[in-house]
C-alpha positions as CSV (number, residue, x, y, z in Angstrom):
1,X,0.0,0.0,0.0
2,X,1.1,3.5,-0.7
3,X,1.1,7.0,0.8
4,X,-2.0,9.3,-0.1
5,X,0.3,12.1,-0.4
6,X,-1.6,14.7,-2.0
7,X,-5.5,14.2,-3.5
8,X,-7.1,15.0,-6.5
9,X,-10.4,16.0,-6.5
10,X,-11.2,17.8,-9.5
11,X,-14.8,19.0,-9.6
12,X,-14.2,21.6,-6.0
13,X,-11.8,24.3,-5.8
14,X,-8.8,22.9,-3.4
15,X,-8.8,25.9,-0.3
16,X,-6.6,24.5,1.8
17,X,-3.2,22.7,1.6
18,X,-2.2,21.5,5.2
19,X,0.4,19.7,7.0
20,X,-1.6,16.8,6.7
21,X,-5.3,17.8,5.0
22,X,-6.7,18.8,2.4
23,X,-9.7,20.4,1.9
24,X,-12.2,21.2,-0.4
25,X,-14.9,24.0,-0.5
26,X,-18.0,21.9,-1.6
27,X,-20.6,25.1,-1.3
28,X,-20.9,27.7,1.0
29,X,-22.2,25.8,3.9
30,X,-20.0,22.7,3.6
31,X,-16.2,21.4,2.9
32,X,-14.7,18.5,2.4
33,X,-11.7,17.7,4.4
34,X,-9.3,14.3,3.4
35,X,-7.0,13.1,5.8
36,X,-3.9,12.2,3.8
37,X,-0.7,9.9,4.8
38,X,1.6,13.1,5.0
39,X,3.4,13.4,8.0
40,X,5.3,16.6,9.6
41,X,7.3,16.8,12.8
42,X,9.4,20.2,13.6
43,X,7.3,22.5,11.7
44,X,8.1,20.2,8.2
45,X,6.1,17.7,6.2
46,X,8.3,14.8,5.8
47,X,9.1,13.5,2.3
48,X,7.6,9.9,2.3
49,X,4.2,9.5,4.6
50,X,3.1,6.8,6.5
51,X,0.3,4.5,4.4
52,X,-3.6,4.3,5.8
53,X,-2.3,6.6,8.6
54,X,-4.6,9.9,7.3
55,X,-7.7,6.8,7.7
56,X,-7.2,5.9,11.8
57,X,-6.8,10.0,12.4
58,X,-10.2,10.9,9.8
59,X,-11.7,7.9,12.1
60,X,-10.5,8.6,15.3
61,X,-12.2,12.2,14.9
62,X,-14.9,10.5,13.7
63,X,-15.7,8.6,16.8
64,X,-14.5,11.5,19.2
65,X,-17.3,14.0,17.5
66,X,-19.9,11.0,18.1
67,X,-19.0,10.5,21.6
68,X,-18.5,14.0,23.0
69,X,-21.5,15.5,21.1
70,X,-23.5,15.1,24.3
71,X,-20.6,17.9,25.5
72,X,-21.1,20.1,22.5
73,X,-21.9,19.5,19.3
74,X,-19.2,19.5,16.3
75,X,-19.1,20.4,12.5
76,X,-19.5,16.6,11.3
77,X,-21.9,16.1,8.5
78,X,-21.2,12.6,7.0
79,X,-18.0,10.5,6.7
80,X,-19.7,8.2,4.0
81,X,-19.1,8.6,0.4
82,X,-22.2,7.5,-0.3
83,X,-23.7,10.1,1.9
84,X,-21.6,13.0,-0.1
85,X,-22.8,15.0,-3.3
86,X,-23.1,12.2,-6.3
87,X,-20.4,14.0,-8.2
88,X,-17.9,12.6,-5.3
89,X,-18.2,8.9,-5.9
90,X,-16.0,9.1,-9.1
91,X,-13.0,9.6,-6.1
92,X,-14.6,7.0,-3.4
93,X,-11.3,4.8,-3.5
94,X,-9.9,7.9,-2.6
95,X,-12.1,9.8,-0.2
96,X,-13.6,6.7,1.9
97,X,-12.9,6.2,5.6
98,X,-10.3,9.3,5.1
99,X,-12.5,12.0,4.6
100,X,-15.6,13.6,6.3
101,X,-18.2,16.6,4.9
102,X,-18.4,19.1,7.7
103,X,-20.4,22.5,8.5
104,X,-18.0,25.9,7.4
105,X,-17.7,27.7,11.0
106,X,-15.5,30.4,11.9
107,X,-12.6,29.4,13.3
108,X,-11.6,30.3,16.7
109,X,-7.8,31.0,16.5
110,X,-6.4,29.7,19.8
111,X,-5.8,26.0,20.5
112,X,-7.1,25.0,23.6
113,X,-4.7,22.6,25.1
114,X,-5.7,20.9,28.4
115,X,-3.2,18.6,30.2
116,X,-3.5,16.0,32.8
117,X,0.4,15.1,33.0
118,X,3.6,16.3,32.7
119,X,5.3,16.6,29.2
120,X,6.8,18.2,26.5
121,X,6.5,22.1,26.7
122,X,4.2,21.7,30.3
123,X,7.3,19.8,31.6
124,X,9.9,22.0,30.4
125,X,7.8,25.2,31.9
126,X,7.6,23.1,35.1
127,X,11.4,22.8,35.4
128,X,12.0,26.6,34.9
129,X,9.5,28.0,36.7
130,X,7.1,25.3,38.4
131,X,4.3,26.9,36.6
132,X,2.5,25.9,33.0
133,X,1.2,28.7,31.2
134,X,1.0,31.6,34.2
135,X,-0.7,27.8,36.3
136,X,1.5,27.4,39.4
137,X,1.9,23.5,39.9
138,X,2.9,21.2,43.3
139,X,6.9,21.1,44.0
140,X,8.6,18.1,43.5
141,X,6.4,16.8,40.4
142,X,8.5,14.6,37.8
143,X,8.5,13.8,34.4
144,X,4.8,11.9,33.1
145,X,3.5,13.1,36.6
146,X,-0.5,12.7,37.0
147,X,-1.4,16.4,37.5
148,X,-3.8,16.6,40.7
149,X,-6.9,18.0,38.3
150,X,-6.4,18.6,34.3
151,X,-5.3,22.3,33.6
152,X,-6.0,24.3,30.7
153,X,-3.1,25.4,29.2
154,X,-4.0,27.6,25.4
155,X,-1.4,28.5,22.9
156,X,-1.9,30.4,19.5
157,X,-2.2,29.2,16.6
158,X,-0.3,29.8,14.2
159,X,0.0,28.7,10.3
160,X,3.9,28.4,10.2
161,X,6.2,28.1,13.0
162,X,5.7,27.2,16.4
163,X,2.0,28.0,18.3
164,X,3.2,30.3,21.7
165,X,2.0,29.1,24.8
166,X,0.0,31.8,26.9
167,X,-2.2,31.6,29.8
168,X,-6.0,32.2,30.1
169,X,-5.4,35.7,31.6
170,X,-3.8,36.6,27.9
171,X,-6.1,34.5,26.0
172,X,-9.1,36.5,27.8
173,X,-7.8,40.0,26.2
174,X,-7.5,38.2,22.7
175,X,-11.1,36.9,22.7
176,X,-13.9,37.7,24.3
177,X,-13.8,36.5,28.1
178,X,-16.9,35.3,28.5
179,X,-16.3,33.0,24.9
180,X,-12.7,32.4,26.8
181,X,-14.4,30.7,30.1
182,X,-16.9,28.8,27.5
183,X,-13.7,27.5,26.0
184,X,-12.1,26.4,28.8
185,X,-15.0,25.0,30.5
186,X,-16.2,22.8,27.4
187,X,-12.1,21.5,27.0
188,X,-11.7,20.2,30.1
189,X,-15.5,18.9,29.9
190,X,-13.8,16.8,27.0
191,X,-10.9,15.9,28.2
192,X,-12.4,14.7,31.4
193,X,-15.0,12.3,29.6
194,X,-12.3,11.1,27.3
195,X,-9.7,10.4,29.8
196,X,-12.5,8.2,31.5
197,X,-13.0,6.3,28.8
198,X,-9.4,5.9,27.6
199,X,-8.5,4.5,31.4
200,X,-11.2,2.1,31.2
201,X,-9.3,0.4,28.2
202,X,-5.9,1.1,30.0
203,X,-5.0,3.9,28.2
204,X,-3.7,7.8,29.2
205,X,-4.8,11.0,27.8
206,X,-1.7,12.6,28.8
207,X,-2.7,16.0,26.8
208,X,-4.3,16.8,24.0
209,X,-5.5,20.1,22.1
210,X,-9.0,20.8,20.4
211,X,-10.4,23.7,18.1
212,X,-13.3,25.4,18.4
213,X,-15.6,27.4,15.8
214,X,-18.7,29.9,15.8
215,X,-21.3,28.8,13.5
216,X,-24.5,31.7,13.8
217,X,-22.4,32.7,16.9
218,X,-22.8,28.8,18.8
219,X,-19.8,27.3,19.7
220,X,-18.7,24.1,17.8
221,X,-15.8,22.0,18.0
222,X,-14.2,21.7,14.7
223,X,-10.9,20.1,13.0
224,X,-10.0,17.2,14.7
225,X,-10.6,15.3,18.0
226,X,-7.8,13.3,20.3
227,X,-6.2,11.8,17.7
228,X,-2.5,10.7,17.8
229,X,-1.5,13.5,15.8
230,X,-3.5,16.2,18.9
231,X,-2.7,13.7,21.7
232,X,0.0,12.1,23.9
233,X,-1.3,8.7,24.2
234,X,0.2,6.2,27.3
235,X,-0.3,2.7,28.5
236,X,-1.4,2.9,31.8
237,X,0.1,-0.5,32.6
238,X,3.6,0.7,31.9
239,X,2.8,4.3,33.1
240,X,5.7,5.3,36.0
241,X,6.4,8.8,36.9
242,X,10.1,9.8,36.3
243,X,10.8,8.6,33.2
244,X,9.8,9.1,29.2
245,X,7.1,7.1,28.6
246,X,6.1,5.2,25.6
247,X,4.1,6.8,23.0
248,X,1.2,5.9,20.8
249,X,1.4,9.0,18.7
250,X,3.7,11.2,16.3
251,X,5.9,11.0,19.1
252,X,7.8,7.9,18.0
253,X,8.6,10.2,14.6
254,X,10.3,13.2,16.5
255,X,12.3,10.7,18.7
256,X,14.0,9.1,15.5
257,X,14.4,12.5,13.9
258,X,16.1,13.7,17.1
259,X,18.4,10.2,17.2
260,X,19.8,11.1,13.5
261,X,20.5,15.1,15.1
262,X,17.9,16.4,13.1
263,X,15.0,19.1,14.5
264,X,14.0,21.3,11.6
265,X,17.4,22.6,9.9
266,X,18.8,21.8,7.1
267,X,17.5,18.8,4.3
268,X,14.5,17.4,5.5
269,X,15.6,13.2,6.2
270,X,13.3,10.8,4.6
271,X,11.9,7.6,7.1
272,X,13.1,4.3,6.9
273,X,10.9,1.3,6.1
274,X,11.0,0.4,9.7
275,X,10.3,3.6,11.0
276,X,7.1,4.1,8.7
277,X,6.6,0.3,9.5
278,X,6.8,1.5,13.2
279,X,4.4,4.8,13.1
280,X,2.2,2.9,11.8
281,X,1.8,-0.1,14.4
282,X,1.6,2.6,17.1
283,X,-1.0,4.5,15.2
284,X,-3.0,1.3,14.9
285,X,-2.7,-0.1,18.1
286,X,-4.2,2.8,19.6
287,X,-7.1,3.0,17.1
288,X,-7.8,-0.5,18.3
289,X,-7.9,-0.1,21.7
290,X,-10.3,3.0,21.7
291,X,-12.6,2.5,18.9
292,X,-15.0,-0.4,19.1
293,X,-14.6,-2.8,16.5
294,X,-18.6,-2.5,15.7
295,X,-18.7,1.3,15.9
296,X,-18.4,2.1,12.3
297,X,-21.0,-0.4,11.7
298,X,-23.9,0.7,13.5
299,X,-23.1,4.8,14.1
């Protein structure tokens, strides 16, 4: 099987070029957003992608918008190409199980990050200053550390680069405060449901990040939802505060690049076999242990 590297739909106009989507204005209500196999890590899509991978992060979303919409409802339409405009079934080989048709909202630029451990950025704040975004912590926390309650922790979005950290106080002066509590209330209402269910198949949450939108000035959650590419995913059985733990998420990628002494400079390093072959098995083995093996037959 090969990498879906780039798509090809030729009756929409193509909007949007991401790091890993593409997407297609279908009218002006609706777009059509494919998950490709493009990977990026360090700001940089990655020559070779990883095959079927754009399918278990288009499904993951998939049954993340169906199980939080009790929380707040989200900009999924259909993910079945037989469900799509007739004029789309010419590309089904292409667009099924990787694609979904979704409501045009306006995007709310800030991510909304909520954490319930200790890592990457969070843990490097915590070292410097025992705080995470402006959120003073407990001394003597280590590495993968359970955080006493899941903090909210929002960073900016931005197209190229690196997304800033900042803490609700900024983000409040950015946005409207009253949409900023709304925001942070409805993240960690996610996170908290989704962590539940995650431990209950022996499986951490360790952070993730949603989007929001306004669509006739209602909040919607948009984009994507706790997938390994928006996640930090653990095994709870092997879970021990101190050390790195084991990932089930993109990860795995940036610790390879790192080994070989690359982190964004100079010619961008294409995977090896094994390391695609790697991705890959992580990727799938958390799309197994979340997702019921019946769900996409009766939702």
């Amino acid at each position: 099987m090969e990498a879906l590297i780039t798509t090809t739909i030729k009756n929409y106009p193509l909007i949007r070029k991401g790091k890993v989507r593409d997407i297609y204005q279908i009218d002006d209500h609706r777009l059509l957003i494919i998950a490709t196999d493009r990977i990026s890590a360090f700001d940089s899509i990655l020559p070779n992608g990883i095959p079927g991978r754009g399918k278990i992060l288009n499904q993951m979303s998939v049954f993340w918008f169906k199980y939080t919409e009790d929380i707040i409802p989200n900009h999924l339409l259909a993910w079945r190409v037989k469900d799509y405009p007739t004029d789309l079934i010419e590309w089904e080989d292409e667009l099924e199980g990787r694609s979904m048709l979704v409501k045009i909202a306006d995007r709310i630029d800030i991510e909304c990050v909520v954490r319930g451990y200790l890592a990457g950025s969070g843990w490097r704040s915590y070292q410097k200053n025992g705080t995470v975004c402006g959120i003073k912590l407990p001394e003597g926390l280590g590495l993968s550390a359970r955080l006493p309650e899941p903090i909210f922790t929002p960073s900016t979005k931005a197209e190229t680069g690196h997304d800033e950290n900042i803490s609700f106080h900024r983000m409040s002066k950015m946005i409207d405060p009253q949409l900023a509590e709304k925001l942070k209330e409805t993240s960690l209402a996610l996170y908290i449901k989704a962590r539940d269910y995650a431990l209950d198949k022996n499986i951490i949450i360790a952070d993730t990040k949603f989007e929001f939108g306004l669509l006739k000035d209602k909040l919607i959650l948009i984009d994507e939802a706790l997938s390994p590419d928006s996640s930090r995913f653990w095994n709870l059985l092997d879970w021990e505060e101190g050390v790195t733990q084991k990932s089930y998420d993109k990860e795995y990628i940036r610790e390879y690049l790192r080994s070989i002494g690359w982190m964004g400079d100079g010619p961008i390093p294409t995977l090896p076999p094994e390391v695609v072959e790697g991705t890959l098995k992580k990727y799938n083995t958390i799309f197994k242990n979340l997702v019921p093996p019946t769900f996409f037959e009766k939702a």
